[in-house]
N, C-alpha and C positions, 0 to 999 in steps of 0.2 A: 534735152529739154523739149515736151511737146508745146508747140505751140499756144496752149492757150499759158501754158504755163510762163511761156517767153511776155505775153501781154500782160500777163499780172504784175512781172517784174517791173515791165517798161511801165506801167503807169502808175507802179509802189514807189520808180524811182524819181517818177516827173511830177509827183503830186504837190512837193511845197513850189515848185516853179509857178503850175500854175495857178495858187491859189495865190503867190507871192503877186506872178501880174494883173490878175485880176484885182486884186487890191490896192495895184497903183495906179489905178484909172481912180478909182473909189472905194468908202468903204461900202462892205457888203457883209449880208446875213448868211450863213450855213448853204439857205436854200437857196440863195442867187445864187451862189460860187457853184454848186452842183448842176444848177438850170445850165448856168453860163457854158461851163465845161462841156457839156452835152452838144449844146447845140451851137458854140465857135467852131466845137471839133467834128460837127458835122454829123453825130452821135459815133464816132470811131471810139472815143473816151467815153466813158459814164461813170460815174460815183452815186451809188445810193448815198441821200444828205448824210446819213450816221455813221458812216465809212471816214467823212473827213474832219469831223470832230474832233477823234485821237489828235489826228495831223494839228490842225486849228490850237489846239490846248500845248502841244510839244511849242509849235512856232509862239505863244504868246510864253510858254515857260522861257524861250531863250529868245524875248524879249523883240522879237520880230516885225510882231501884229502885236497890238493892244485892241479888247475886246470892250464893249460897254453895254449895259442894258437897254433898251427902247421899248418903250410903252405905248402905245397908240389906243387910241377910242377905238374901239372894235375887232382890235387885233390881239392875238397874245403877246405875251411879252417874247423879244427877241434880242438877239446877243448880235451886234452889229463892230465888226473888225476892220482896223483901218492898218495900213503899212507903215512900221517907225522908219526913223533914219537908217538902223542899225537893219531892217528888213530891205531898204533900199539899196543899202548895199551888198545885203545878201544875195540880193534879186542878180544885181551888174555879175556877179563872179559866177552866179549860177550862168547864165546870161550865156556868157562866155564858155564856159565847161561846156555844157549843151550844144552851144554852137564850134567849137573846137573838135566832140564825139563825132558831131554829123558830118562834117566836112571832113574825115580821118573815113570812117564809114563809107559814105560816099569815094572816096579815092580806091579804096578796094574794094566795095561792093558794088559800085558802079550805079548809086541810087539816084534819082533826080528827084527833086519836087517840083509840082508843079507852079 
């Protein structure tokens, strides 16, 4: 697997994590969670906004996120998603997996973060 090929995986596989924890700070719109993502991870990550839609539409189909309309004077209308119960717990076990991979990784890759 060439490498950019390895990066597509990695953030095909990490994409409901973080749209899950950005969601439980607040709710947010498509474009925040893609602004966010970019520039926590420093631009290492990026998501053009219409890449995580799919995602966004799967997580409220199994009831994760719940989505709602907003309307503002001046604005379009936008589709604003908040984290359920049920996505909070999805969040803790992802949480966990994620940090169980990295620290397995780490042990035989010898990786540190900083």
């Amino acid at each position: 697997m060439g490498m950019d090929a390895l990066a597509r995986e990695l953030k095909r596989g990490s994409t409901e994590l973080l749209i899950l924890s950005l969601l439980e700070e607040r709710e947010r719109h498509g474009y925040d969670l893609a602004r966010l993502i970019g520039d926590r991870s420093r631009g290492v990550i990026s998501f053009h906004v219409a890449s995580l839609y799919p995602t966004l539409y799967r997580l409220e189909e199994k009831q994760l996120i719940e989505g709602r309309w907003v309307e503002k004077a001046g604005q379009r209308r936008r589709r604003y998603y908040r984290l359920t119960a049920a996505g909070r717990k999805t969040l803790k076990s992802q949480r966990t997996t994620w940090q169980n991979f990295f620290e397995g990784l780490n042990r035989v890759a010898r990786i540190t973060t900083a």
